[in-house]
GUTI-327521 format. One record per residue (C-alpha): x, y, z. Coordinates in pm, 1 decimal. Last residue first. Example, Ala and Ser with C-alpha at 12.3 -4.5 7.8 and 13.67 -1.06 7.14 Angstrom:
<torfis>
+----------+----------+----------+
|       px |       py |       pz |
+----------+----------+----------+
|   1367.0 |   -106.0 |    714.0 |
|   1230.0 |   -450.0 |    780.0 |
+----------+----------+----------+
</torfis>
This chain:
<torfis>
+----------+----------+----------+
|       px |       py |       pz |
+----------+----------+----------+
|  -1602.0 |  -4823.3 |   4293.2 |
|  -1575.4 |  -4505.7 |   4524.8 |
|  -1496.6 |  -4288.3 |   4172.5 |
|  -1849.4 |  -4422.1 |   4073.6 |
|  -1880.8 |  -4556.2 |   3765.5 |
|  -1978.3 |  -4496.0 |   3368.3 |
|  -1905.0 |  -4723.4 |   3126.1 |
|  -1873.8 |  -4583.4 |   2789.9 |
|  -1979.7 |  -4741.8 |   2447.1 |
|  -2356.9 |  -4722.1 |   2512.8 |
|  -2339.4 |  -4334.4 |   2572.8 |
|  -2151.3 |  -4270.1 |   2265.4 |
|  -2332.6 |  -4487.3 |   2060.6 |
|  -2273.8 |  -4865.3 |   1980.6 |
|  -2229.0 |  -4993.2 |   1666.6 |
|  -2454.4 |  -5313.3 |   1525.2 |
|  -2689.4 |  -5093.3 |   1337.4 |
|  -2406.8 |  -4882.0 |   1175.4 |
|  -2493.6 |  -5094.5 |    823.1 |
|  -2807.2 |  -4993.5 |    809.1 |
|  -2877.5 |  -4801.0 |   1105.4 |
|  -2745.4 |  -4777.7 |   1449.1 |
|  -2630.5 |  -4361.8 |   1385.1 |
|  -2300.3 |  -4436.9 |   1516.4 |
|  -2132.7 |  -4084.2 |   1583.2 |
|  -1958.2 |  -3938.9 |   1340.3 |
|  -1631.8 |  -3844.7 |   1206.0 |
|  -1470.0 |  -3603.1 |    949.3 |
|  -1253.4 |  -3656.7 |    670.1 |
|  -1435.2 |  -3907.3 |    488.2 |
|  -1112.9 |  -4197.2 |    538.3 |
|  -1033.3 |  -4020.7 |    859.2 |
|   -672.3 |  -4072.0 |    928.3 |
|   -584.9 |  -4277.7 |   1245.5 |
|   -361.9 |  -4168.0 |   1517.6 |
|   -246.4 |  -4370.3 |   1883.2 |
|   -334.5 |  -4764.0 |   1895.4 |
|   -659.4 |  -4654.6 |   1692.9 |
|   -906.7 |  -4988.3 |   1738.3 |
|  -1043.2 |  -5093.2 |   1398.1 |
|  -1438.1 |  -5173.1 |   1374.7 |
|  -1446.8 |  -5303.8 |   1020.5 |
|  -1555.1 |  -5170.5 |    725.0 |
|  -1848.8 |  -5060.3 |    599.9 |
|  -1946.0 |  -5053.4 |    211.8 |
|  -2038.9 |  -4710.7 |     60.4 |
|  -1894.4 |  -4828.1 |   -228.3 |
|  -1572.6 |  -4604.0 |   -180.9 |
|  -1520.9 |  -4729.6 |    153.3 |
|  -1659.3 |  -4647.0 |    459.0 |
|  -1457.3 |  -4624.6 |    787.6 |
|  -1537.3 |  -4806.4 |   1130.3 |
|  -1339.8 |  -4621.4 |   1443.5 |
|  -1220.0 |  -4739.3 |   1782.1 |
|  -1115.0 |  -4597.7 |   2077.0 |
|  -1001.2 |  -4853.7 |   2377.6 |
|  -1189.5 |  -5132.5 |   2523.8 |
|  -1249.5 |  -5496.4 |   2478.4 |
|  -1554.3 |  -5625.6 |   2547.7 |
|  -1566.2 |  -5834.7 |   2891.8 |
|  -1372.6 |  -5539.1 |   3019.5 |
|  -1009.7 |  -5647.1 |   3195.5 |
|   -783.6 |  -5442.7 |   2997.6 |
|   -996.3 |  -5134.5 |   3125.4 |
|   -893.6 |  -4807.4 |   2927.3 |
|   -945.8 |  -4551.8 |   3183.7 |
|  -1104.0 |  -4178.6 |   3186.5 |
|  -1051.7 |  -4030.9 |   3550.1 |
|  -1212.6 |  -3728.3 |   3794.3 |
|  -1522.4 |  -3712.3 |   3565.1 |
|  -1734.3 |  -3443.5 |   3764.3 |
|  -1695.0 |  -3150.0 |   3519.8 |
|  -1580.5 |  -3283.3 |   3135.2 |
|  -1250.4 |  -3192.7 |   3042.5 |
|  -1152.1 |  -3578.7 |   3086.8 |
|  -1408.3 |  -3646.4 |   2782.6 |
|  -1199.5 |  -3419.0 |   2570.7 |
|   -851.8 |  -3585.0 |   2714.7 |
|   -950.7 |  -3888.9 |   2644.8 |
|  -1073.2 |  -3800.8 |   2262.9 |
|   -724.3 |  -3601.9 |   2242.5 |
|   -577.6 |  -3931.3 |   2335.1 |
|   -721.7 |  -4140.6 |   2076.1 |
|   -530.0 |  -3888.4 |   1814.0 |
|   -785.8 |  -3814.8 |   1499.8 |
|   -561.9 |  -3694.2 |   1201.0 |
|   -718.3 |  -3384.3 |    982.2 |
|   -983.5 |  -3438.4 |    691.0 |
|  -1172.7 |  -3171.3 |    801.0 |
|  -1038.4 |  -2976.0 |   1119.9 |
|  -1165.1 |  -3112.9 |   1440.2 |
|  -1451.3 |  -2824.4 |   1606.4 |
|  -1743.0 |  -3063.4 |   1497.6 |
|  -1613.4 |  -3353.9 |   1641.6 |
|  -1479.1 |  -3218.3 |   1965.6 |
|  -1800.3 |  -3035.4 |   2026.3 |
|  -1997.2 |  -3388.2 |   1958.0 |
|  -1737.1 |  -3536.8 |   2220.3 |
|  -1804.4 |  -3288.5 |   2487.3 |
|  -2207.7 |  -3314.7 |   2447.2 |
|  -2249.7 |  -3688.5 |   2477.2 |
|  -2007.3 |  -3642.6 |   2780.9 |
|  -2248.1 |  -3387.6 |   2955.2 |
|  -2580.0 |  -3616.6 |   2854.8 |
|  -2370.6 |  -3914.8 |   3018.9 |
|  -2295.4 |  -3715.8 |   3310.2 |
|  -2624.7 |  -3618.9 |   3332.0 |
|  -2792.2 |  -3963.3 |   3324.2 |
|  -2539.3 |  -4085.6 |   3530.2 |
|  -2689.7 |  -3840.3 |   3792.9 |
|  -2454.7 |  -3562.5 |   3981.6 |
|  -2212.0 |  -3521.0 |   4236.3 |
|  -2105.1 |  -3831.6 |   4214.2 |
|  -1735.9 |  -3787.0 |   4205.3 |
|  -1704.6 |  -3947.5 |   3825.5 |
|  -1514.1 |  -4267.2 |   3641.8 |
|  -1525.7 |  -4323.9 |   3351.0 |
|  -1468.3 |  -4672.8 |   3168.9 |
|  -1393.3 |  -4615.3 |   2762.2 |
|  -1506.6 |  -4807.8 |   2452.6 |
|  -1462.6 |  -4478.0 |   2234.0 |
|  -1671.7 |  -4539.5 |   1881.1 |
|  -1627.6 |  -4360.7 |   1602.8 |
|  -1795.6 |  -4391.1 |   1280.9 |
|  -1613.7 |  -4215.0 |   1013.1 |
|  -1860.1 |  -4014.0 |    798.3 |
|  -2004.3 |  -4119.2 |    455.1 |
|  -1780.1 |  -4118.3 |    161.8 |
|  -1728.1 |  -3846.2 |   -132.2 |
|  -1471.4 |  -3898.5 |   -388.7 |
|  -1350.6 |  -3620.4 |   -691.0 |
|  -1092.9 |  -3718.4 |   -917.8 |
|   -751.4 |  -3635.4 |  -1038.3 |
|   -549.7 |  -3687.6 |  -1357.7 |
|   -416.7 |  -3427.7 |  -1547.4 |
|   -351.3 |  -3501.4 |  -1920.5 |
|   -572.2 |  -3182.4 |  -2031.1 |
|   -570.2 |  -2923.8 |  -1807.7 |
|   -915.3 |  -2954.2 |  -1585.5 |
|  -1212.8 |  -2761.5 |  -1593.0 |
|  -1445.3 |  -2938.3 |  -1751.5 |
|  -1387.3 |  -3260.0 |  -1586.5 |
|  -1390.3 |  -3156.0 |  -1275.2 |
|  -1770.0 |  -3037.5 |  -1363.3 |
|  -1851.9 |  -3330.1 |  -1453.8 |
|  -1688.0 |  -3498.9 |  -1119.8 |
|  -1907.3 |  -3282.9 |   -901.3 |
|  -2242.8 |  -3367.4 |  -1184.0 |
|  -2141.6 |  -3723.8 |  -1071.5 |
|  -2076.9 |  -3676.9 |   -715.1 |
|  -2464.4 |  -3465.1 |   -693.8 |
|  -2607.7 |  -3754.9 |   -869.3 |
|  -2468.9 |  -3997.4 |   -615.8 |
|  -2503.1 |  -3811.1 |   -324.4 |
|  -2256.3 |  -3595.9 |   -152.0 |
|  -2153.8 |  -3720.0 |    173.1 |
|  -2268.9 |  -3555.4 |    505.7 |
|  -2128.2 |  -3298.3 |    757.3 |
|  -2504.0 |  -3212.6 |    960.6 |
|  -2271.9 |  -3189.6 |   1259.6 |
|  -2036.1 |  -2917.5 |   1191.5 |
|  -2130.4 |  -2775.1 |    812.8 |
|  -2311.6 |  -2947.4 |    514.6 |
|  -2124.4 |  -3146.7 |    230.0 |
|  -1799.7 |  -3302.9 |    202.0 |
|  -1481.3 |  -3322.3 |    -45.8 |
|  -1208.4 |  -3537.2 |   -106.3 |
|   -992.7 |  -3410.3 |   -370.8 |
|   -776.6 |  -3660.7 |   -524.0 |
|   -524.3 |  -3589.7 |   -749.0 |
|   -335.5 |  -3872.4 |   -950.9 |
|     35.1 |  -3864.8 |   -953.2 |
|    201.6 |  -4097.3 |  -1270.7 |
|    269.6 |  -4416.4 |  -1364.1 |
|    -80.2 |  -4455.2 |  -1494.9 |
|   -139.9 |  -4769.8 |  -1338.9 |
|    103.2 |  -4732.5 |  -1076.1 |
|    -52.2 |  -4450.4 |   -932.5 |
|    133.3 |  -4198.6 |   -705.7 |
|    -82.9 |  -4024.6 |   -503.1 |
|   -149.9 |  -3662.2 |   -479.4 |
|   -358.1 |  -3546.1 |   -160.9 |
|   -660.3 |  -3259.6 |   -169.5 |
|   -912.1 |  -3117.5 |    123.0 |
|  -1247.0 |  -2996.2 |     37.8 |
|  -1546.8 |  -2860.2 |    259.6 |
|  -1816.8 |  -2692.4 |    170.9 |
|  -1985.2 |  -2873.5 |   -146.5 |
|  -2316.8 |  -2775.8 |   -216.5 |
|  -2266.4 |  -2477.7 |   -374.8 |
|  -2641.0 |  -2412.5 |   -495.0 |
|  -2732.9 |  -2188.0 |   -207.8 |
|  -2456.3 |  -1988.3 |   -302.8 |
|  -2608.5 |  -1889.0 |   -636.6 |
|  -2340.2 |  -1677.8 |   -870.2 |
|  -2556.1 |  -1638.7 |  -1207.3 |
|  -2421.5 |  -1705.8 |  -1543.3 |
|  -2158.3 |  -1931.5 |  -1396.9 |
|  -1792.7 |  -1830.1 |  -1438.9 |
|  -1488.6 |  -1964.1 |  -1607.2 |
|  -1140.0 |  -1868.4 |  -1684.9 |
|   -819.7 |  -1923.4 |  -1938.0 |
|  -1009.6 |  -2101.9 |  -2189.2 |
|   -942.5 |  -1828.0 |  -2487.5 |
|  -1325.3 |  -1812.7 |  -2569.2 |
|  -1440.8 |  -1762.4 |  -2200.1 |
|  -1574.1 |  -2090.2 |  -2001.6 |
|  -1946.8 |  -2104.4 |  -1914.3 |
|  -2062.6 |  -2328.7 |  -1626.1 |
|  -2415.6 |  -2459.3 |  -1651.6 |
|  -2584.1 |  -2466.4 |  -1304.0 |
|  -2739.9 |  -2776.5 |  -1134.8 |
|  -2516.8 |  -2816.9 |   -878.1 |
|  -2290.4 |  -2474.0 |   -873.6 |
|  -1929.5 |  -2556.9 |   -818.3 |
|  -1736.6 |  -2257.3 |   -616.5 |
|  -1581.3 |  -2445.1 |   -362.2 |
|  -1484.5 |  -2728.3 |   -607.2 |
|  -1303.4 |  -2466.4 |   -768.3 |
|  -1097.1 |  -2361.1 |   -404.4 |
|   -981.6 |  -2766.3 |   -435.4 |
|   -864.7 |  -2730.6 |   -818.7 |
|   -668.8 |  -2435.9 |   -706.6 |
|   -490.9 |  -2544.4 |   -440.9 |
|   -402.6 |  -2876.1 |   -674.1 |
|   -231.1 |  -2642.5 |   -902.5 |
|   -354.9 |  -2575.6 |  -1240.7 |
|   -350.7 |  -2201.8 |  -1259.4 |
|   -678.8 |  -2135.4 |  -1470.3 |
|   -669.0 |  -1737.4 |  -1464.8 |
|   -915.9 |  -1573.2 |  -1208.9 |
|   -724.4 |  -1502.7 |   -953.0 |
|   -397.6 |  -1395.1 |  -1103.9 |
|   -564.2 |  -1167.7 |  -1338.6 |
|   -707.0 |   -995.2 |   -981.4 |
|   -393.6 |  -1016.0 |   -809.6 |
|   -259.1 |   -827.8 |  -1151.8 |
|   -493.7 |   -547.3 |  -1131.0 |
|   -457.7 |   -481.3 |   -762.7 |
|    -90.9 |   -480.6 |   -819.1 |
|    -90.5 |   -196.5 |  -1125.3 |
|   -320.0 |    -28.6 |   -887.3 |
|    -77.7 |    -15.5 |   -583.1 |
|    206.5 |     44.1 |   -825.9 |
|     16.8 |    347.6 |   -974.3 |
|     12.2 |    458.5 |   -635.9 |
|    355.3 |    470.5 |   -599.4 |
|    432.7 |    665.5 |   -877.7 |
|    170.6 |    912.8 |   -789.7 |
|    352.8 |    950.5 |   -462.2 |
|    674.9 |    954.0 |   -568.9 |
|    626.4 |   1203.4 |   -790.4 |
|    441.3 |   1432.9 |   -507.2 |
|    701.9 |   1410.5 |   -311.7 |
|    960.2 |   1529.3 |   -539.6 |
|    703.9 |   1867.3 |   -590.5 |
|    680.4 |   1906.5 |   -229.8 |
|   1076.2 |   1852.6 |   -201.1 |
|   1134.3 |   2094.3 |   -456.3 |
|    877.5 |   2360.8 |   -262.3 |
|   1043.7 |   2258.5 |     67.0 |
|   1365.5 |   2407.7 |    -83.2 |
|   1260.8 |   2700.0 |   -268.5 |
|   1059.3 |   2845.4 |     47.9 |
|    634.6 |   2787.2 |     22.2 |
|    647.6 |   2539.3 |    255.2 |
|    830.1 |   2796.9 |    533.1 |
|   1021.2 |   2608.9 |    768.8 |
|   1360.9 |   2679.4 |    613.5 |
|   1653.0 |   2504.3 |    607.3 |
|   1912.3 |   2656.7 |    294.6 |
|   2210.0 |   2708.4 |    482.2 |
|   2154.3 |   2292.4 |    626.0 |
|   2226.1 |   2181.6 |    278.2 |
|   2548.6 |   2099.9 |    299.0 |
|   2498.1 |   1889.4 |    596.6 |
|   2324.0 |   1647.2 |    440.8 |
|   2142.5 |   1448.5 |    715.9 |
|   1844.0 |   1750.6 |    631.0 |
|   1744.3 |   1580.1 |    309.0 |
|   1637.2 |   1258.2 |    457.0 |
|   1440.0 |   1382.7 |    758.0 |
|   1266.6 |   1667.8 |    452.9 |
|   1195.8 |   1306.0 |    234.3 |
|   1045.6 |   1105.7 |    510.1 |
|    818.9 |   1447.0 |    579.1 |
|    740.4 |   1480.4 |    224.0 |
|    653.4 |   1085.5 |    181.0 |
|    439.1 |   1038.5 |    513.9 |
|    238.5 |   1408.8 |    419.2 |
|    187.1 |   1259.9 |     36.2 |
|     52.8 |    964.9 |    197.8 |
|    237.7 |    582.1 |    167.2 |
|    142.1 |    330.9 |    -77.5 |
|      0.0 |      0.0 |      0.0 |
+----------+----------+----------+
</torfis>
């Protein structure tokens, strides 16, 4: 950003007066022959400067809306996809647009991006993951939606690159976990409390980040009245944090116990909603044990 005509003329008069050669000719007086060259100097710099300020705004902007190609840019696109819209793409194919810019059909909010090395191809392919919704209502795109998503990839891609769009249901995680509290209030509460702590922790976790088991411990541990969170060896069913991820065909895998760090297939996680395929998975509150402190 440029500087003011004042900040420039009073840098320049600081400047000029180290010379000592020119000290004869000080004089407070704008109007003297001195401040009046220095006025005029200023003023040069100024306009030069903000010409340089404009000639920057106008290139951030080219910058913006030219078809870079990077796999930033391919994920801030899938921002801006319109379900149902057409997209039009100007005559030299260096930018596109939709006739009309209609939030409430960008569907997709959330996108995160990873390069893998295929073998098939023998080259990187780009996947962007992407989800729909915002803190607990995250969702997968359905299958239409994926399709015109993967369309519209398609359209705006450099020709050779390889990448693709996937969209799975949520993580289900499940923390098989004995609590113990002081009693100062009912199970039911506690339980209601914890229910509560882990859904914040779920919706505050960055999308597609790394899930640590011990930053679910440590949530429930927050909570007032637990006074320990324990992994019991002994428990007739195993405990410890688990998670069950969906693959690609919407197909359920296994319950997998995180030792320390897992990477969420969707990107985000969920509790079990105990249908479908989730009917056999506990919830929160059927997961965790809940005792006394005097037990």
């Amino acid at each position: 950003m440029s500087r003011t005509l004042t900040e420039i003329y009073n840098e320049a008069v600081e400047t000029r007066n180290k010379y000592l050669e020119l000290t004869e000719l000080t004089n407070d007086s704008k109007m003297s022959i001195i401040n009046a060259f220095t006025w005029v100097t200023a003023a040069a710099i100024y306009s030069f400067e903000t010409l340089l300020d404009v000639f920057t705004t106008d290139i951030a902007k080219t910058f913006t809306q030219r078809i870079n190609g990077t796999s930033a840019y391919y994920a801030n696109a899938m921002l801006k996809w319109q379900y149902g819209d057409d997209l039009i793409i100007n005559d030299e194919g260096t930018a596109f647009h939709y006739a009309t810019e209609d939030t409430t059909k960008r569907l997709i909010t959330h996108v995160s991006y990873q390069e893998y090395y295929n073998e098939e191809f023998k080259d990187n392919i780009l996947i962007l993951k992407v989800a729909s919704g915002e803190g607990r209502s995250l969702s997968q795109l359905s299958d239409e939606e994926l399709i015109a998503a993967r369309a519209y990839l398609n359209q705006i891609k450099f020709a050779g690159v390889k990448c693709n769009v996937v969209s799975h249901r949520g993580d289900v995680l499940v923390p098989r976990l004995t609590v113990y509290y002081d009693g100062a209030i009912t199970k039911e509460e506690l339980y209601d409390n914890i229910d509560t702590a882990l859904i914040d922790f779920i919706v505050n976790m960055k999308f597609d980040s790394l899930v640590y088991s011990q930053k679910i411990i440590d949530a429930i541990q927050k909570v007032e009245h637990v006074t320990d969170v324990h992994i019991d060896h002994e428990a007739s069913v195993e405990q410890g944090i688990f998670i069950a991820q969906y693959n690609d065909n919407n197909e359920l895998g296994p319950l997998t116990k995180i030792e320390r760090k897992c990477y969420l297939a969707s990107g985000y996680a969920k509790q079990s909603t105990q249908q479908d395929a989730e009917s056999e998975l506990p919830t929160f509150r059927e997961a965790i044990v809940i005792k006394l402190e005097t037990e």
